[in-house]
VMD Tcl script that draws the C-alpha trace (Angstrom):
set ca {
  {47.15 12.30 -57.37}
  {49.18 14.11 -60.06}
  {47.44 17.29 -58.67}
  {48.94 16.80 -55.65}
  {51.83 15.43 -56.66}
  {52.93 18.48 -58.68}
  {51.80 20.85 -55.48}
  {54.30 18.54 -53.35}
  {57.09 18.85 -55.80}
  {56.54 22.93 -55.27}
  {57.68 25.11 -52.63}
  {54.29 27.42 -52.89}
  {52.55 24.08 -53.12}
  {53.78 22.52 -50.22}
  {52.81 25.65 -48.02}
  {49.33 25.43 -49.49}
  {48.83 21.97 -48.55}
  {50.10 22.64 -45.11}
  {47.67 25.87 -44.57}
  {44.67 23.20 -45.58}
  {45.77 20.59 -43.50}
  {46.56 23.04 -40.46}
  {43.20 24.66 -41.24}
  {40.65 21.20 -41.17}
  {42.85 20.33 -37.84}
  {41.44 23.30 -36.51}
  {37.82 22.70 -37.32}
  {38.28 19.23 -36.18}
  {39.42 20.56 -32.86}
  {36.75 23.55 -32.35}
  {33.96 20.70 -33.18}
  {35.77 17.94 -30.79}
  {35.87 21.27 -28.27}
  {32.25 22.19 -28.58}
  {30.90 18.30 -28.04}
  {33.22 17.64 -25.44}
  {31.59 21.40 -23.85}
  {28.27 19.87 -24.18}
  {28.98 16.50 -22.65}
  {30.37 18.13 -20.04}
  {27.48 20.95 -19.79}
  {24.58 17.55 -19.88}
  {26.82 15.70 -17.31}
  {26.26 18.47 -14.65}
  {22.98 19.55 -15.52}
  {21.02 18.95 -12.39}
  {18.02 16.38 -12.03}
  {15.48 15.58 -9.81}
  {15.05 12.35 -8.67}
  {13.92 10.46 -5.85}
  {15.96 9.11 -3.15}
  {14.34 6.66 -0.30}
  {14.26 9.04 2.85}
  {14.07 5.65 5.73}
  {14.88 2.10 5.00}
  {12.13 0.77 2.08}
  {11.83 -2.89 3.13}
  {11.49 -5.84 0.20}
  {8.02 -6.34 -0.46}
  {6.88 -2.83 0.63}
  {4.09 -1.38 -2.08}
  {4.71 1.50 -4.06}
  {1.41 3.34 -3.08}
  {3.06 2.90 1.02}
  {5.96 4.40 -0.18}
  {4.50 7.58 -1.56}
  {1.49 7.54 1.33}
  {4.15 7.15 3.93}
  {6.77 9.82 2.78}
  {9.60 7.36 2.66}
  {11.38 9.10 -0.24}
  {12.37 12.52 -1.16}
  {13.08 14.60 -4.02}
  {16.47 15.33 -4.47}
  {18.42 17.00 -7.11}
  {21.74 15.82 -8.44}
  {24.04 15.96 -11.21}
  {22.71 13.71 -14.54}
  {26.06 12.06 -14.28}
  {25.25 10.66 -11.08}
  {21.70 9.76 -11.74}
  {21.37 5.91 -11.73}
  {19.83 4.23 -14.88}
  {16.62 3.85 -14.55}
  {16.04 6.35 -11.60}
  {12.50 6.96 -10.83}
  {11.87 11.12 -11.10}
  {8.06 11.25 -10.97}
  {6.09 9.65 -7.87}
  {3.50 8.07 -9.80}
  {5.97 5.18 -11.01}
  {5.68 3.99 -8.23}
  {1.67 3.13 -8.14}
  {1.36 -0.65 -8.87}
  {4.80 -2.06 -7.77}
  {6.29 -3.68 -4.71}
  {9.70 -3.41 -3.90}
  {11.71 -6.27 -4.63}
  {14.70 -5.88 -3.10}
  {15.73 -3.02 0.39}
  {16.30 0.42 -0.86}
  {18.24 1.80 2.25}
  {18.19 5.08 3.05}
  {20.07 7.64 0.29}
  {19.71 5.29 -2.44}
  {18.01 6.18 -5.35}
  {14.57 4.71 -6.52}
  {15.01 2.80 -9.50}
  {13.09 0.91 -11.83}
  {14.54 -2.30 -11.20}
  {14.23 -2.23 -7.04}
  {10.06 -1.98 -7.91}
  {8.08 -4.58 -10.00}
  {4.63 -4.49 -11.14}
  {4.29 -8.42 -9.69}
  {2.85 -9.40 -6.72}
  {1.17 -5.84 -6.53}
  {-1.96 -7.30 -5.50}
  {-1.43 -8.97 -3.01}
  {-3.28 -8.81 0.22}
  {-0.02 -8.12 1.93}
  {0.41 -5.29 -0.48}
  {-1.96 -3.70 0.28}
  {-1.33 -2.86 4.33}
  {0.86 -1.47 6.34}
  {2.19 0.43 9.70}
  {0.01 -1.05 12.20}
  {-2.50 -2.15 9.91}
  {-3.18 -6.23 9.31}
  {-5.31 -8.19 7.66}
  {-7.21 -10.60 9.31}
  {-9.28 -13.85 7.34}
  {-12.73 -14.35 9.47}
  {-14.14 -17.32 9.17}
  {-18.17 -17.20 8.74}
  {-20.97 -18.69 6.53}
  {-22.69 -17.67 3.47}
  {-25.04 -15.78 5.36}
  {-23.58 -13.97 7.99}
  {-20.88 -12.95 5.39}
  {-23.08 -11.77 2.55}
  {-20.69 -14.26 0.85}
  {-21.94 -13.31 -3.06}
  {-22.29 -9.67 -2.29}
  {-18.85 -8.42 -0.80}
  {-16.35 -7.43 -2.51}
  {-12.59 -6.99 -2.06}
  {-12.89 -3.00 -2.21}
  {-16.17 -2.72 -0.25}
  {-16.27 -1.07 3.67}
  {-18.37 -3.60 5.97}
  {-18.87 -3.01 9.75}
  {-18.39 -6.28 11.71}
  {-20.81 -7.14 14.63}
  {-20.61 -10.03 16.94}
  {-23.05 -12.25 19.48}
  {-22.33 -13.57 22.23}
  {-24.60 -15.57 24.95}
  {-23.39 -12.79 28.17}
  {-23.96 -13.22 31.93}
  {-24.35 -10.48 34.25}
  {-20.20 -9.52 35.90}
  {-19.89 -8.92 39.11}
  {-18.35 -5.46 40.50}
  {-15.04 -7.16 40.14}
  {-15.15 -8.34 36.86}
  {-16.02 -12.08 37.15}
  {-19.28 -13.76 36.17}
  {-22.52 -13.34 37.89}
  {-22.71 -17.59 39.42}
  {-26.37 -17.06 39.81}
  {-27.54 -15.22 36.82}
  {-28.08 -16.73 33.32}
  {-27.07 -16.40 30.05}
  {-28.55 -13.41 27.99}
  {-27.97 -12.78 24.38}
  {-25.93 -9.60 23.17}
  {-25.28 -8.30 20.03}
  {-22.27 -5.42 19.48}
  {-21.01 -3.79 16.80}
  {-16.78 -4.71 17.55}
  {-15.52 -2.49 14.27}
  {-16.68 -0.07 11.89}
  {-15.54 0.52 8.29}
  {-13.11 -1.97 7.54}
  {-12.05 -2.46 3.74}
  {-12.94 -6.05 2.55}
  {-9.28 -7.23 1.01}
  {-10.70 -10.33 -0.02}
  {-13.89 -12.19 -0.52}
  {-15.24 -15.20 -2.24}
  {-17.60 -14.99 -4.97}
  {-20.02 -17.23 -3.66}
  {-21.31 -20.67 -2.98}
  {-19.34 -22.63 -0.62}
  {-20.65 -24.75 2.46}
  {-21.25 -23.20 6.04}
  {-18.21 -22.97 8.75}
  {-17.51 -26.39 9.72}
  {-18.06 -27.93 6.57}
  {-15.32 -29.29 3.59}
  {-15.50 -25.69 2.19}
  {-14.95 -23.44 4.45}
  {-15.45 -19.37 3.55}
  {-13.60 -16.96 4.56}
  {-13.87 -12.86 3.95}
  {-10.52 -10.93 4.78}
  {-10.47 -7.52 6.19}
  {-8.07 -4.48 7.10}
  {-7.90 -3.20 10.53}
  {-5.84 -2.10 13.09}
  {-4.15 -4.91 15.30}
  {-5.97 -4.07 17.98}
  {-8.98 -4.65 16.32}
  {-7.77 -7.60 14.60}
  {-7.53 -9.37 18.29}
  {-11.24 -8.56 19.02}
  {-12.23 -9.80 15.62}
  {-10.38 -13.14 16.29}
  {-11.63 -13.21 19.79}
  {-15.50 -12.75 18.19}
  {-15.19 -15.29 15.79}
  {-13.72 -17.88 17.90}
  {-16.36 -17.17 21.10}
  {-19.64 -15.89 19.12}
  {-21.15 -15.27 16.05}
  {-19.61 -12.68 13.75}
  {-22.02 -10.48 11.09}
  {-20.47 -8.38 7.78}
  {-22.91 -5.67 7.13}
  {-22.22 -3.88 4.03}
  {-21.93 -0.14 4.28}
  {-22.61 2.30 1.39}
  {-19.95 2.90 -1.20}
  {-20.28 6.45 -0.95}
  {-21.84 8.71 2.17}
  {-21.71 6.14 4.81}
  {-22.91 8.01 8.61}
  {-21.13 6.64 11.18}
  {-22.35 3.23 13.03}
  {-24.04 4.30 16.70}
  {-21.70 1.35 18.68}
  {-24.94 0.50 20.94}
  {-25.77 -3.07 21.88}
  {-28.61 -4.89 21.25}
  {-30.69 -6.99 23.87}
  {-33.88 -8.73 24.13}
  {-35.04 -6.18 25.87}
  {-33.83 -3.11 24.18}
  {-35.54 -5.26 20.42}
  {-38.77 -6.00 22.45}
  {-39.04 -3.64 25.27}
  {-37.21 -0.09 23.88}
  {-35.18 -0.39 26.82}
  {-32.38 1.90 26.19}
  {-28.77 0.34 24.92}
  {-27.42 1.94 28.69}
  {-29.48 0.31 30.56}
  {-29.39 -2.47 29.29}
  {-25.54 -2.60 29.15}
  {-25.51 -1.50 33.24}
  {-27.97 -4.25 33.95}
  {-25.13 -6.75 32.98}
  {-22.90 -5.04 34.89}
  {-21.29 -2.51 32.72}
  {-19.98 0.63 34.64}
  {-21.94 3.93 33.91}
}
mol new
graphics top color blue
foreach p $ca { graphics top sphere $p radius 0.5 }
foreach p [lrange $ca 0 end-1] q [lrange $ca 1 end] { graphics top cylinder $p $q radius 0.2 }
display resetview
């Protein structure tokens, strides 16, 4: 303090003291300059991120979103990234969207959640639906599906011969038929087992995925005959020959044609 004192009290010292002062002012400045540079530099240093490309509905799953092509890449400046902005696709695995991310938006962490990922709903879309079919332990290999596996479904149904114009045969009986409705449908969901037949207290159920239209036939088979799961291989599956079976094509070889014209089918 005396130091400085004295300096004050001198005409050389004052000038000193200034020069300092005026000197750490200016490395205050150049260092406020050069942050300031770089704040500004990482503000408009462009990002990618992803930005929903068509409306993403609440509730739609992550994987649909990427499978689908409803987002985009799109670079913008970091100062206009949102927080938690989603840059890398694979965030998105896992999650559902939990609220609408309209298109433009970007795809942040909070409009996805890992909960209710697993749903069944989750896990279809477009014109895809999933359908519960009603059937015993049997019939469903109740036990031995899985949610993951690819069954086909085949139905039976007691048929009479159709006239030319569509309507039933009044003078010929009832014949068995057996018909494979849809191939390789992914199981959703399946019980693990036990249970008692359809009818009963306990009734099973296996759900599968399949196209609307094939959801309808499904329905209409298990409400009007006898639906089968098969299990198909996990790996290498050929594809299902959609023939029907007959008494006579099981006990006679009579082929699957001729035995479909004889009860009425067009050639």
């Amino acid at each position: 303090m005396q130091l400085a004192h004295r300096m004050l009290s001198t005409r050389g010292g004052t000038i000193a003291i200034s020069a300092v002062a005026g000197l750490v002012a200016a490395a205050i400045i150049l260092i406020y300059l050069n942050r300031y540079r770089e704040s500004v530099g990482t503000a408009t240093q462009p990002m990618t991120v992803l930005v929903a490309k068509d409306l993403i509905e609440k509730g739609t799953p992550g994987n649909i979103v990427g499978a689908d092509g409803l987002f985009q890449a799109v670079t913008t400046p970091r100062s206009e990234v949102k927080e938690g902005a989603i840059t890398d696709p694979a965030a998105l695995r896992g999650t559902v969207a939990v609220d609408d991310v309209y298109p433009g938006e970007q795809l942040t962490a909070s409009a996805f959640s890992g909960a209710g990922a697993d749903t069944v709903a989750a896990r279809i879309s477009a014109d895809e639906r999933g359908i519960a079919v009603p059937i015993d332990n049997a019939h469903g290999m109740i036990g031995n599906v899985s949610a993951g596996d690819h069954v086909d479904v085949y139905a039976g149904f007691n048929v009479r011969k159709v006239l030319p114009n569509g309507s039933p045969d009044p003078n010929a009986m009832d014949r068995p038929v057996l018909k494979l409705i849809v191939e390789d449908v992914v199981v959703l969901d399946a019980p693990e087992g036990g249970g008692a037949a359809v009818g009963g207290a306990q009734n099973q159920s296996v759900t599968l995925r399949m196209s609307e239209a094939d959801a309808a036939r499904v329905a209409f088979s298990s409400d009007n005959g006898v639906v089968w799961i098969v299990l198909r291989p996990p790996a290498g599956a050929e594809p299902t020959t959609p023939d029907i079976v007959t008494l006579e094509t099981v006990l006679f070889g009579v082929p699957p044609v001729a035995a479909a014209r004889s009860l009425g089918a067009k050639p």
